[in-house]
C-alpha positions in Angstrom: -73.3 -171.7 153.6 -72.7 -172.0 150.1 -72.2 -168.4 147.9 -75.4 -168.3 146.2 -77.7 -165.5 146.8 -81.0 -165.7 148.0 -83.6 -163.9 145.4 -84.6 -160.6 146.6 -87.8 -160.6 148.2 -91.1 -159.4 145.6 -92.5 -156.1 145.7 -95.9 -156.2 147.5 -97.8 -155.5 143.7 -95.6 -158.5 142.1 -97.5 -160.7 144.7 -100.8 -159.0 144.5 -103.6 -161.2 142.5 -103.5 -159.5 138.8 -107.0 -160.3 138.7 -109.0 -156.9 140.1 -112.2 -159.2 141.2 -109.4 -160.5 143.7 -108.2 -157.3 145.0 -108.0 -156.6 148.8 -108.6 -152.6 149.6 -104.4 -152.8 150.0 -104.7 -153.7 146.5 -106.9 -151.0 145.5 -104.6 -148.6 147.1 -102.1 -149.4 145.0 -103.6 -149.4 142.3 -104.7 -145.9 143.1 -101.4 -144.8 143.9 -100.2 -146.5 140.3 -102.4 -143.5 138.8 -101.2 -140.9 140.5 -104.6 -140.8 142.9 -103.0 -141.1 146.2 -105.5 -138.3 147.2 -108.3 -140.7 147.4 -106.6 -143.6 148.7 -109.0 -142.6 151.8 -112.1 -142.8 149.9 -111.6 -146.1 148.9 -110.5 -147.8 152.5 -112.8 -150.2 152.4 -113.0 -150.9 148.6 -112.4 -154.4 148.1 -111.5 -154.9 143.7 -115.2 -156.7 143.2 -116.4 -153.1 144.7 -114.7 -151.5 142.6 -115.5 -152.7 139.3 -118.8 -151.6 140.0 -118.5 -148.0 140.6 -120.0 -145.6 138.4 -119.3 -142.2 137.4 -122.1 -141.3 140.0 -120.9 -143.5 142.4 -116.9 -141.7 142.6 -119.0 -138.2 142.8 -121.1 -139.7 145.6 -118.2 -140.6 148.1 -116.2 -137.5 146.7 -113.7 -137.7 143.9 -114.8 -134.9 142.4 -112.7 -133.7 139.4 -113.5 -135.1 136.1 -110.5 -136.1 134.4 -109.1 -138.2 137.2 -112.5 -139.8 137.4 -112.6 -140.7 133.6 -109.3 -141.9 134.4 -109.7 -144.4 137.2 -112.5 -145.6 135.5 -111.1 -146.0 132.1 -108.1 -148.5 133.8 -110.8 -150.4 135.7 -112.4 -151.0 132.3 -109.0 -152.6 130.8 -108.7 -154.9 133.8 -112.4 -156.1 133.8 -112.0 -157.0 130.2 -108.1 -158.7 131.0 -109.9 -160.1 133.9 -112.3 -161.6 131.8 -109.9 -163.3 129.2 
């Protein structure tokens, strides 16, 4: 065996598609937790990134993320990936 090394293996976000219409609900997760939102990582379970692009304001009230701020937030980043999405 020769005395290269063998890359390490990627992080499960390097190999997730950057594309949010491409995002698996493992995905989303992430990308919740990438915002400090860990909290409703059980709200979204079976949010898919297509899903999410779509939710409103009213929607994140409806299936209970609550607090303002952190709503304006999530949905502030999912409008900088729809528009990198769209490039």
């Amino acid at each position: 065996m020769s005395g290269a090394k063998r890359p390490a293996p990627k992080e499960a976000a390097e190999l997730a598609p950057s594309n949010i219409y491409e995002w698996d609900p493992a995905r989303v997760a992430e990308f919740l937790t990438s915002l400090s939102l860990d909290r409703w990582k059980p709200l979204f379970e079976e949010v898919d990134g297509a899903t999410l692009t779509e939710l409103s304001d009213a929607d994140l009230k409806e299936i209970g993320c609550t607090e303002l701020l952190p709503r304006k937030k999530l949905l502030g980043h999912i409008a900088k990936l729809k528009i990198t999405a769209s490039e």
